[in-house]
Structures are given as C-alpha cells and as structure tokens.
BAVO-936622 format. One record per atom (N, C-alpha, C, O): residue in one letter; atom name; residue number from 1; x, z, y. Coordinates in Angstrom, 3 decimals. Atoms other than C-alpha are relative to their C-alpha. Example, Ala and Ser with C-alpha at 12.3 -4.5 7.8 and 13.67 -1.06 7.14 Angstrom:
REM residues 2
> a  N  1  0.890  0.000  -1.190
> a  CA  1  12.300  7.800  -4.500
> a  C  1  0.900  0.000  1.200
> a  O  1  1.936  0.665  1.181
> s  N  2  -0.820  -0.060  -1.190
> s  CA  2  13.670  7.140  -1.060
> s  C  2  -0.770  0.730  1.090
> s  O  2  -0.261  0.899  2.198
***
This chain:
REM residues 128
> x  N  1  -1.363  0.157  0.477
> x  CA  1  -13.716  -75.710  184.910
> x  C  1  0.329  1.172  -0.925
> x  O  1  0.924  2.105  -0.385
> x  N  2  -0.608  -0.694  1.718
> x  CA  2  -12.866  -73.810  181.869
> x  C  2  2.138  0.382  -0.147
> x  O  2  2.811  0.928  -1.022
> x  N  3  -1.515  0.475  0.202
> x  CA  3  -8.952  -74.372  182.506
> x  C  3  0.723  1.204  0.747
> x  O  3  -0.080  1.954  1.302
> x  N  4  -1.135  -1.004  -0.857
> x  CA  4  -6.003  -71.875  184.222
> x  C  4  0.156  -1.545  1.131
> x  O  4  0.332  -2.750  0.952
> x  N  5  -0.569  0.711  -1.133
> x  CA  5  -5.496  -73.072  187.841
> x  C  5  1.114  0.482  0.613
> x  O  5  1.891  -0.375  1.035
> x  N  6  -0.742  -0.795  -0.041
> x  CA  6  -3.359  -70.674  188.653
> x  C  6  1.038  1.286  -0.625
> x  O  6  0.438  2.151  -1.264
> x  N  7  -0.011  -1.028  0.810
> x  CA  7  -0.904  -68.205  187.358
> x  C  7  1.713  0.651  1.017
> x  O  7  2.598  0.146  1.708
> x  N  8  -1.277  -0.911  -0.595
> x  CA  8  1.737  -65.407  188.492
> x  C  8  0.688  0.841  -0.831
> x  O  8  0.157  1.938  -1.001
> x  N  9  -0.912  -0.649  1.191
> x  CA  9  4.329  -64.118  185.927
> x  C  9  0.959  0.910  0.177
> x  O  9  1.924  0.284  0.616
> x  N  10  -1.190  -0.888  -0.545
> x  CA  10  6.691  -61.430  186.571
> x  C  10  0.609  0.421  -1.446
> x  O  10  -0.012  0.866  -2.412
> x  N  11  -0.843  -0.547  1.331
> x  CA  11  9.840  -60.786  183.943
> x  C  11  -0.365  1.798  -0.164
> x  O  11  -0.419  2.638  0.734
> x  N  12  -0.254  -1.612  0.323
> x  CA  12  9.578  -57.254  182.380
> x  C  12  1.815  -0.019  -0.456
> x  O  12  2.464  -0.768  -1.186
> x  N  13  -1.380  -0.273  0.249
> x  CA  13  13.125  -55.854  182.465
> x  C  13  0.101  1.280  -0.084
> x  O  13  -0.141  1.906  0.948
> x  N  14  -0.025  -1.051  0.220
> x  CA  14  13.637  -52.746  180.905
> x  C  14  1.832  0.635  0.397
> x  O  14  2.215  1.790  0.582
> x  N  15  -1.423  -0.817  -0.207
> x  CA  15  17.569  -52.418  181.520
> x  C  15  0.359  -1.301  0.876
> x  O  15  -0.185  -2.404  0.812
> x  N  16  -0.595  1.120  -0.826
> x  CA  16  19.772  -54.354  184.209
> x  C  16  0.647  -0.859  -0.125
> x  O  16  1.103  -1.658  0.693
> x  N  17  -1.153  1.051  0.481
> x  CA  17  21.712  -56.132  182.101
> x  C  17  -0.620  -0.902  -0.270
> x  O  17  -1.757  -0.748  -0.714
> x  N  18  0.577  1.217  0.569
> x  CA  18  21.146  -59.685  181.470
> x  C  18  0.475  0.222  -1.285
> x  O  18  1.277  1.140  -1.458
> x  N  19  1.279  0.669  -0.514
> x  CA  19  19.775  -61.209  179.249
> x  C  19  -0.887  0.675  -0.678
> x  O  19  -1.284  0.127  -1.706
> x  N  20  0.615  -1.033  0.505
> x  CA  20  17.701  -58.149  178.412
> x  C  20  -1.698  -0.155  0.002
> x  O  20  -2.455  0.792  -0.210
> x  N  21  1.464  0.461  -0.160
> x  CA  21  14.065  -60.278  178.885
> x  C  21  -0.478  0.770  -1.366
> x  O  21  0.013  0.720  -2.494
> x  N  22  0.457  -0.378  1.458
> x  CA  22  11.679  -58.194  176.696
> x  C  22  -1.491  -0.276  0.094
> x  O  22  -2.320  0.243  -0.655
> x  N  23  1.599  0.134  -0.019
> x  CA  23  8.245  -59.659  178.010
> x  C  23  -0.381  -0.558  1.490
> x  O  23  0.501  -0.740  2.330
> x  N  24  0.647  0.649  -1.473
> x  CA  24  6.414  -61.016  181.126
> x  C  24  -1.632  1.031  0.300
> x  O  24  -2.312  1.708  -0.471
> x  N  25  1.055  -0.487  -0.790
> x  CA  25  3.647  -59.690  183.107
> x  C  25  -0.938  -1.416  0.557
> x  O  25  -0.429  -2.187  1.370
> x  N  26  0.823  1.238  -0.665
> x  CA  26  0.966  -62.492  183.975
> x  C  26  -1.257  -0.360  0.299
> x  O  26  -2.111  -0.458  -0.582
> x  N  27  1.117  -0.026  -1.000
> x  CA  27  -1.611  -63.018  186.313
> x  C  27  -0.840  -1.497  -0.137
> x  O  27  -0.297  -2.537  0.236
> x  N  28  0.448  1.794  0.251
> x  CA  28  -3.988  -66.298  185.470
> x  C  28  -1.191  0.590  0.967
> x  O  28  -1.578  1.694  1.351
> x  N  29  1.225  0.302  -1.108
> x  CA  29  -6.788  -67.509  187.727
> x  C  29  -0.463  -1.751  -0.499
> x  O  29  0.217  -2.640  -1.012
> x  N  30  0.696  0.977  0.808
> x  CA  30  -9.457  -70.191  186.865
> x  C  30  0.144  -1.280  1.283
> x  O  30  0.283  -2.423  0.850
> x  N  31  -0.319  0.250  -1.257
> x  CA  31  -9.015  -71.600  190.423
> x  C  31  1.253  -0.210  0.438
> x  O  31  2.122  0.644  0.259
> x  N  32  -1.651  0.250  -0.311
> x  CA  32  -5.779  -73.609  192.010
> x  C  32  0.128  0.774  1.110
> x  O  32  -0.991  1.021  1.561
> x  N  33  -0.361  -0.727  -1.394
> x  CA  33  -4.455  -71.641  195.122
> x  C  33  -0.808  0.838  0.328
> x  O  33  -1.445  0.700  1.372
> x  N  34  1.083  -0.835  -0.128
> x  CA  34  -6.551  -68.660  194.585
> x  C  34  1.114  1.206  0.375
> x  O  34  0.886  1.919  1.352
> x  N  35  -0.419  -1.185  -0.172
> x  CA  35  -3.761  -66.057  194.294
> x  C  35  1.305  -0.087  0.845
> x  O  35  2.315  -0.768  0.669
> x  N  36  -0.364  -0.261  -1.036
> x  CA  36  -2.500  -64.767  197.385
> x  C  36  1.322  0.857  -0.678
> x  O  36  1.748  1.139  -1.797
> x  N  37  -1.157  -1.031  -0.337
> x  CA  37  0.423  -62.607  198.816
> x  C  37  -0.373  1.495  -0.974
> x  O  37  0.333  2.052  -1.814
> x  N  38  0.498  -1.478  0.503
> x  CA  38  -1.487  -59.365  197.715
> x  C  38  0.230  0.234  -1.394
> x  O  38  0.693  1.234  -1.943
> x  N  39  0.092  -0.058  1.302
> x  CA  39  -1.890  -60.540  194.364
> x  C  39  1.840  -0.104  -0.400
> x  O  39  2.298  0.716  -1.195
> x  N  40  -1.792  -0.273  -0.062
> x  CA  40  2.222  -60.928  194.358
> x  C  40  0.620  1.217  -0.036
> x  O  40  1.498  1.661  -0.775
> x  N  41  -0.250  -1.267  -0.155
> x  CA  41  2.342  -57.865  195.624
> x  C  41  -0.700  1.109  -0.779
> x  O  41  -0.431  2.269  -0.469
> x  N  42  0.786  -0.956  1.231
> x  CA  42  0.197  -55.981  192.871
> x  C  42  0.859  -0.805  -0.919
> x  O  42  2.010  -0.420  -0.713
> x  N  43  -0.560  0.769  1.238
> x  CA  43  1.614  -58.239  190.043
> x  C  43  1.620  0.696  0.196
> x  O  43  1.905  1.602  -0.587
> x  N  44  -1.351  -0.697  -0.298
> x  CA  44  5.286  -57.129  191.232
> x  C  44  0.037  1.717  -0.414
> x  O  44  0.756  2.374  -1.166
> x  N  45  0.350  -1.795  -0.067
> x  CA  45  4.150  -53.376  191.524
> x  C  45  -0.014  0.097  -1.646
> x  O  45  1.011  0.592  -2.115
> x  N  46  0.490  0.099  0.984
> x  CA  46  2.753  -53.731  188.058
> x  C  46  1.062  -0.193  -0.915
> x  O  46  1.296  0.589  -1.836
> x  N  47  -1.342  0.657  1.266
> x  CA  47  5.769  -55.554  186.101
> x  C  47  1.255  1.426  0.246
> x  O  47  1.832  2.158  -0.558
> x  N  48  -0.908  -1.515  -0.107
> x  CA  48  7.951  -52.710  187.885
> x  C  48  -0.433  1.350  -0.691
> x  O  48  0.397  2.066  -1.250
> x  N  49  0.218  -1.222  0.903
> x  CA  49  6.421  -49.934  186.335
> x  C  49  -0.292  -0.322  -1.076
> x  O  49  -0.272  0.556  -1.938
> x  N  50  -0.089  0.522  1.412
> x  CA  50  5.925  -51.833  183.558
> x  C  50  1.622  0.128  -1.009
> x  O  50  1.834  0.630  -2.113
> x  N  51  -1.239  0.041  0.094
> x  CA  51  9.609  -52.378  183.342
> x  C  51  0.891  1.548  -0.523
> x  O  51  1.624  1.816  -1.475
> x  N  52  -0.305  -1.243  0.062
> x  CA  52  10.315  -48.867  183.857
> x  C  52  -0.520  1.084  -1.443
> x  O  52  0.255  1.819  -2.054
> x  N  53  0.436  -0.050  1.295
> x  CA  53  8.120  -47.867  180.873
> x  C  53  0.483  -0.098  -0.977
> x  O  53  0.655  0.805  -1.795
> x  N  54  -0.964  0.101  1.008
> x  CA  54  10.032  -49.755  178.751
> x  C  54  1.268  0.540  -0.119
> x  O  54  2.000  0.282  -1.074
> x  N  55  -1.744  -0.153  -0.853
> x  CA  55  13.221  -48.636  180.015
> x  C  55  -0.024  1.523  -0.802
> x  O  55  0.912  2.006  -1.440
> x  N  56  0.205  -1.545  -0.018
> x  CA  56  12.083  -45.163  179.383
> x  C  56  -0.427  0.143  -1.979
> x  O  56  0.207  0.676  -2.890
> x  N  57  0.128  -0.008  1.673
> x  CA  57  10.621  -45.522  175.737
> x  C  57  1.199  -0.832  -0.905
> x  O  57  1.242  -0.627  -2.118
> x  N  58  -0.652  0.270  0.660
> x  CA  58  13.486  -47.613  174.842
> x  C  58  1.150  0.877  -0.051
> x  O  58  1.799  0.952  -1.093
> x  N  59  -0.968  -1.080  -0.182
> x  CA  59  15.938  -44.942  176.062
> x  C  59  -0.418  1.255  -1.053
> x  O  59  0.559  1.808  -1.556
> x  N  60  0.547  -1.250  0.755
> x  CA  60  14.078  -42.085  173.984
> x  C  60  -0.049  -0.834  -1.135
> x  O  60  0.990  -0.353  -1.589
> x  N  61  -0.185  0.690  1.243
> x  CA  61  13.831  -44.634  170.566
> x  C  61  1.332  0.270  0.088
> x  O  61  1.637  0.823  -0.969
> x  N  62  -1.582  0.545  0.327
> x  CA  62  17.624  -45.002  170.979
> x  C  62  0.514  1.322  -0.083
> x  O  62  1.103  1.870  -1.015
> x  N  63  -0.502  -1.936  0.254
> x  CA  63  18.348  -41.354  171.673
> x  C  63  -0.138  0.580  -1.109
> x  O  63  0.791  1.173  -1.657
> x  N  64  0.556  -0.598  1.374
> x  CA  64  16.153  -40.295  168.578
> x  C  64  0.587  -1.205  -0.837
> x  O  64  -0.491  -1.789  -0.720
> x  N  65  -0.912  1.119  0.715
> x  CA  65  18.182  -43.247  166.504
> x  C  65  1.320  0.997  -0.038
> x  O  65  1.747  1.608  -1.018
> x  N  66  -1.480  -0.472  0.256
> x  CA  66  21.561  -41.791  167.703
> x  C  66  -0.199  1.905  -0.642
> x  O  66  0.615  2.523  -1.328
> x  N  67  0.479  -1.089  0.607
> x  CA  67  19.903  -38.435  166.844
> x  C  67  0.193  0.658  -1.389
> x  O  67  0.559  1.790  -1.708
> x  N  68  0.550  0.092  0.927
> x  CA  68  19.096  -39.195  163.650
> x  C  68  1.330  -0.043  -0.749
> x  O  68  1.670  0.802  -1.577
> x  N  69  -1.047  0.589  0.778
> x  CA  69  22.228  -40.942  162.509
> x  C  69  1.105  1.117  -0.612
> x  O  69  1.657  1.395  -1.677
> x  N  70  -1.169  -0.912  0.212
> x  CA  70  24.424  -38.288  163.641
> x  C  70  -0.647  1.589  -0.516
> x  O  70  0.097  2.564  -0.411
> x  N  71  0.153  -1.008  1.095
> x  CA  71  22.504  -35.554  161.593
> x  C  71  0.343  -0.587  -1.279
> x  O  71  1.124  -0.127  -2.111
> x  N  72  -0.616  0.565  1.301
> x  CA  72  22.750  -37.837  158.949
> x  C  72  1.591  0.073  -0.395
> x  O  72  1.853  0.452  -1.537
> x  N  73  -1.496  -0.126  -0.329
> x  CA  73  26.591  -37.878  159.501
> x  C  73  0.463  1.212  -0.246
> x  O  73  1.399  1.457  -1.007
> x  N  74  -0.304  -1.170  -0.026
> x  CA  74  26.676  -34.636  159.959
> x  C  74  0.232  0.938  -1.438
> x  O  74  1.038  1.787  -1.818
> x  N  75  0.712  -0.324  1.612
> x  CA  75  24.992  -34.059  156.364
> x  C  75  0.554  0.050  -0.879
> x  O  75  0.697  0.919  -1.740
> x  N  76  -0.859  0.404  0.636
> x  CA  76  27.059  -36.100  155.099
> x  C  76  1.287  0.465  -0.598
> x  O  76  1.830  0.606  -1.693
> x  N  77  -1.858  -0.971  -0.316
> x  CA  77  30.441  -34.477  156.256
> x  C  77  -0.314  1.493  -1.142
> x  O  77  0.422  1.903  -2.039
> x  N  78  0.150  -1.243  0.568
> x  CA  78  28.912  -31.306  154.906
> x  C  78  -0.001  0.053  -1.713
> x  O  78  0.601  0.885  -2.392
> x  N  79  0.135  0.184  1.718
> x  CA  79  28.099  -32.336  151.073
> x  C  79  1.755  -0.602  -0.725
> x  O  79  2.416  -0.497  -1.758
> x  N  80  -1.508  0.768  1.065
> x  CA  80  31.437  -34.323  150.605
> x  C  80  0.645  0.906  0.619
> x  O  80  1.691  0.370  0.254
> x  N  81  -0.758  -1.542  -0.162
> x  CA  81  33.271  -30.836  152.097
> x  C  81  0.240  0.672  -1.265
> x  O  81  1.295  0.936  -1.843
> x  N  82  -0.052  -0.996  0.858
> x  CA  82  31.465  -28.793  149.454
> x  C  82  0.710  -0.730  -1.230
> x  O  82  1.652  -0.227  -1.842
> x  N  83  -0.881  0.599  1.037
> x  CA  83  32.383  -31.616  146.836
> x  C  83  1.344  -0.004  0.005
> x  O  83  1.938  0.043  -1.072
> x  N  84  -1.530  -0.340  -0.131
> x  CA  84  35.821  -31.325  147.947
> x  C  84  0.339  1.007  -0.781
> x  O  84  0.993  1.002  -1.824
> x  N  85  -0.253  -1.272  0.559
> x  CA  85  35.746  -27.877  147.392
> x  C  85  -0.404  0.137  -1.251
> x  O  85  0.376  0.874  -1.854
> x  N  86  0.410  -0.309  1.602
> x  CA  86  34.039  -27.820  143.861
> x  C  86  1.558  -1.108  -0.429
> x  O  86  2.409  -0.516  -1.093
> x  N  87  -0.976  0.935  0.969
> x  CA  87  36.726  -30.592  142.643
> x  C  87  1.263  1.084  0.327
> x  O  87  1.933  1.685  -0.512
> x  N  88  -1.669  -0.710  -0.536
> x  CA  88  39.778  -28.733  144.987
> x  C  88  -0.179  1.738  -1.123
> x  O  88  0.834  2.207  -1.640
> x  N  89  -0.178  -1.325  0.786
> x  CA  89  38.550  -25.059  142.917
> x  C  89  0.099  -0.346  -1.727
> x  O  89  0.859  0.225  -2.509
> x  N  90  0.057  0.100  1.499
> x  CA  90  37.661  -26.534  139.368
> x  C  90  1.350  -1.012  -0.586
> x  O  90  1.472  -1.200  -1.796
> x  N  91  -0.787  0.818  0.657
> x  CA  91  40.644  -28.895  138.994
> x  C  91  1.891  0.445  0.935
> x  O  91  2.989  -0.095  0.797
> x  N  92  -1.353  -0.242  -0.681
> x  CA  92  43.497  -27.194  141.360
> x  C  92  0.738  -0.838  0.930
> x  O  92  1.932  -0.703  1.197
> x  N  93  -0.482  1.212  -0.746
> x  CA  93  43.969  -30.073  143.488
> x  C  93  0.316  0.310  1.089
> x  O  93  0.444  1.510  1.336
> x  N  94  -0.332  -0.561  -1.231
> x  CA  94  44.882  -30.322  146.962
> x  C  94  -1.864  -1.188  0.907
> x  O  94  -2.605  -2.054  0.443
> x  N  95  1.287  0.829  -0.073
> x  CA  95  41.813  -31.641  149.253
> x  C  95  0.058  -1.376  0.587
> x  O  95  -0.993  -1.853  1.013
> x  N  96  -0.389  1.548  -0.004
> x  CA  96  43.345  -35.242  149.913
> x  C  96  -0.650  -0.358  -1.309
> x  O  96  -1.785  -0.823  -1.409
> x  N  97  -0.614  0.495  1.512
> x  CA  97  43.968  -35.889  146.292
> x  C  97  -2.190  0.757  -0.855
> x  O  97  -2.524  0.396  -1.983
> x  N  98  1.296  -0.327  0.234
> x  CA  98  39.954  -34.294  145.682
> x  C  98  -0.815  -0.764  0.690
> x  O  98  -1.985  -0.784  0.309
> x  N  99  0.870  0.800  -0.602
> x  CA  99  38.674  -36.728  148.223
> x  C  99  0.554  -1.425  -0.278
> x  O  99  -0.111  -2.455  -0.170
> x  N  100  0.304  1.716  0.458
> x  CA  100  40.401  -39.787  147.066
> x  C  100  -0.475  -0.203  -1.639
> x  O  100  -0.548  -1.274  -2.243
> x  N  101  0.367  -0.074  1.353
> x  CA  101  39.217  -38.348  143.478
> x  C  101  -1.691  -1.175  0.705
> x  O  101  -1.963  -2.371  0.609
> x  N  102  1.268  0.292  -0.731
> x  CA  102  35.601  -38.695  145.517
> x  C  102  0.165  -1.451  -0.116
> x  O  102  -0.010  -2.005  -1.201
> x  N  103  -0.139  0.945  -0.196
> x  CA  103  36.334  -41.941  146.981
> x  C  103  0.091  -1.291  -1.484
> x  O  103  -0.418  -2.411  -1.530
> x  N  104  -0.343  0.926  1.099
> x  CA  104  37.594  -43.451  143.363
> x  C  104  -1.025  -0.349  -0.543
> x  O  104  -1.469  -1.495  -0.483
> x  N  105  1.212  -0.330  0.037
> x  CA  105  34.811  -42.482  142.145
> x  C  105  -1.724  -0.618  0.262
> x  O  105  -2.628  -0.943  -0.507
> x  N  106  1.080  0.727  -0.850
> x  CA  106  32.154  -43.772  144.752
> x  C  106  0.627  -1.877  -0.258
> x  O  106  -0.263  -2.718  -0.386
> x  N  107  -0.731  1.489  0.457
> x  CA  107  34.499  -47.457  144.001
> x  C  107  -0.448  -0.178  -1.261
> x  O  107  -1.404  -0.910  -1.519
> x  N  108  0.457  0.410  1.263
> x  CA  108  34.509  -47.136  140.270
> x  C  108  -1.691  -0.458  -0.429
> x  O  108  -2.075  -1.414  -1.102
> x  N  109  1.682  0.140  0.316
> x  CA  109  30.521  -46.889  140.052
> x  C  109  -0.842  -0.899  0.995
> x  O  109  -1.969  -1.378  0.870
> x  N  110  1.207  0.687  -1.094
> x  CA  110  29.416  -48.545  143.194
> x  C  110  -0.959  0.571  0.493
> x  O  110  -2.067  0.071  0.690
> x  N  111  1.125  -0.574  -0.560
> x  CA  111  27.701  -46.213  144.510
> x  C  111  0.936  1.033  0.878
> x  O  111  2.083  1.458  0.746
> x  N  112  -0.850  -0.544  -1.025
> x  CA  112  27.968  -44.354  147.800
> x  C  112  0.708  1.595  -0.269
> x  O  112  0.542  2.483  -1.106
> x  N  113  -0.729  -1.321  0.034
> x  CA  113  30.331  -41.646  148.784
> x  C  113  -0.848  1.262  -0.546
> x  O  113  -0.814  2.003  -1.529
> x  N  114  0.892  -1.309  -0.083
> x  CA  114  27.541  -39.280  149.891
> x  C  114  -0.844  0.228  -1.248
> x  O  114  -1.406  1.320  -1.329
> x  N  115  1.113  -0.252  1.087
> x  CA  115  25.427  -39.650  146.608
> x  C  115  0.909  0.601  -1.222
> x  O  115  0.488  1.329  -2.121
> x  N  116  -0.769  -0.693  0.978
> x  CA  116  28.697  -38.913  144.611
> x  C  116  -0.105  1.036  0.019
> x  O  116  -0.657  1.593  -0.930
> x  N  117  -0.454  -1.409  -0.742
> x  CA  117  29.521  -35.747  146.445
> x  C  117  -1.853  0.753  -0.295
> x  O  117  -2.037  1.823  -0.876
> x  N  118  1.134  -1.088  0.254
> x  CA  118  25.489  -34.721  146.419
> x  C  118  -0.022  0.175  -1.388
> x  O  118  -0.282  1.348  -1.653
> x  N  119  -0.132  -0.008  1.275
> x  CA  119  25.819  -35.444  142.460
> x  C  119  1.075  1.087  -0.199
> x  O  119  0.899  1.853  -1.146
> x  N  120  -0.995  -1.055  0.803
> x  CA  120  28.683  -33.182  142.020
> x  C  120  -0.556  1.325  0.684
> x  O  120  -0.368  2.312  -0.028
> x  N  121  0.220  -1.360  -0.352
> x  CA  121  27.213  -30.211  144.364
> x  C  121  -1.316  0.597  -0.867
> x  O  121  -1.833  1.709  -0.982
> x  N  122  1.246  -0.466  0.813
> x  CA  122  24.396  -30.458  142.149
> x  C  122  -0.041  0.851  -1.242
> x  O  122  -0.694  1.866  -1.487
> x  N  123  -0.317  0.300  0.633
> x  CA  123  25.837  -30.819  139.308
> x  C  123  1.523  0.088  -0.104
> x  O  123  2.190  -0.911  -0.374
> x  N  124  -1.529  -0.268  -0.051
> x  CA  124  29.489  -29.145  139.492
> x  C  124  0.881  -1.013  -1.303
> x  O  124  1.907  -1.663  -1.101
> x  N  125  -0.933  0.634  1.566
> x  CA  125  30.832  -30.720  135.793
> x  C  125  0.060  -0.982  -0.117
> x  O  125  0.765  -1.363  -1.052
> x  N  126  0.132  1.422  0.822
> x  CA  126  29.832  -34.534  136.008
> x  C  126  0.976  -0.933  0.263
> x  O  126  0.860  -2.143  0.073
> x  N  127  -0.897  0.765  0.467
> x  CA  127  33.014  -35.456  136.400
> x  C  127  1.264  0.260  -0.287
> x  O  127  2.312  -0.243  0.120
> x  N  128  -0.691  -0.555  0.792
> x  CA  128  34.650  -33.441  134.260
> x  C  128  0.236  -0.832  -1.207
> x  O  128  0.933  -0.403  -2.126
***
C-alpha cells in the first residue's frame, strides 16, 4: 500500500486569539489504526513547542517592526524640527506658519513631508 492510512494533525497557534491558525503539525502513517495514544501524546508535545516558537519569533519580528518605525518617526520629527528652524531663522516666521510653509509645500509637489524638510536641511535656500 503506497497510500496514508492514518494521520494526526495538531493546529500550530502562536497567540490565543482566534482565528490566529498559522500552520498544522502532522503525523501520517502508511497503516489504518497504527497511531496510538503515545503518538497523540508526542504530536501534542511537538505542536506546543512548536506553537510557542512561533509565538516567540513573531513577538521579536513585531518588536523589531515597532522598533524600526518609531526610529523612523523619530527621524522624522527631528529633520522637519531643523527645517522648521532653517525656514523660522531665514524668513522670520513663527514655527506654525514654517510648518504649514513645510506642509504646503510637501501638497504643492507631491512629495512627502520628510523628503521636503531633508531637502531644505540640505539645502537651506530651495525654497527661497
């Protein structure tokens, strides 16, 4: 017989929330009514630390994600500051009225905030 007679599947669940299915665990046998209690009981063992695995590498991806973002953010805040400040010193403004310059700016051209603001710290005059 060439065929699956048997088989034992256990969900991988990396978090407790439904419906968070991210895979199965599964036990085949060539033979019908071959796999026992034991084998239940290893297959279970198995999907659980399996589970846990994921649980654990998806927690550390997501951490280094929120990581990431909020340096990016951070970056961000910092370049459209200094652009503030180059527009608020070279044009006397107040730094509202220098960040909705920014903002107009990032609208008129279509292009983002942060690339305005790195363009002008670069480049103090280009939108003079």
């Amino acid at each position: 017989m060439m065929g699956i007679g048997s088989v034992l599947s256990f969900s991988l669940l990396p978090a407790p929330v439904a419906p968070r299915l991210s895979g199965a665990l599964n036990l085949y046998a060539r033979s019908a009514g071959v796999l026992d209690q034991l084998d239940r009981d290893v297959i279970l063992l198995l999907a659980t630390h399996a589970s846990l695995a994921l649980a654990t590498t998806e927690a550390v991806t997501s951490s280094n994600l929120r990581d990431s973002q909020l340096h990016r953010a951070i970056d961000s805040r910092d370049v459209i500051g200094q652009a503030k400040g180059i527009l608020m010193s070279r044009r006397g403004i107040s730094a509202g009225t220098a960040f909705d310059t920014l903002r107009n700016a990032s609208q008129r051209l279509n292009v983002k905030l942060t690339e305005i603001a790195e363009a002008i710290v670069a480049h103090p005059d280009v939108l003079d």
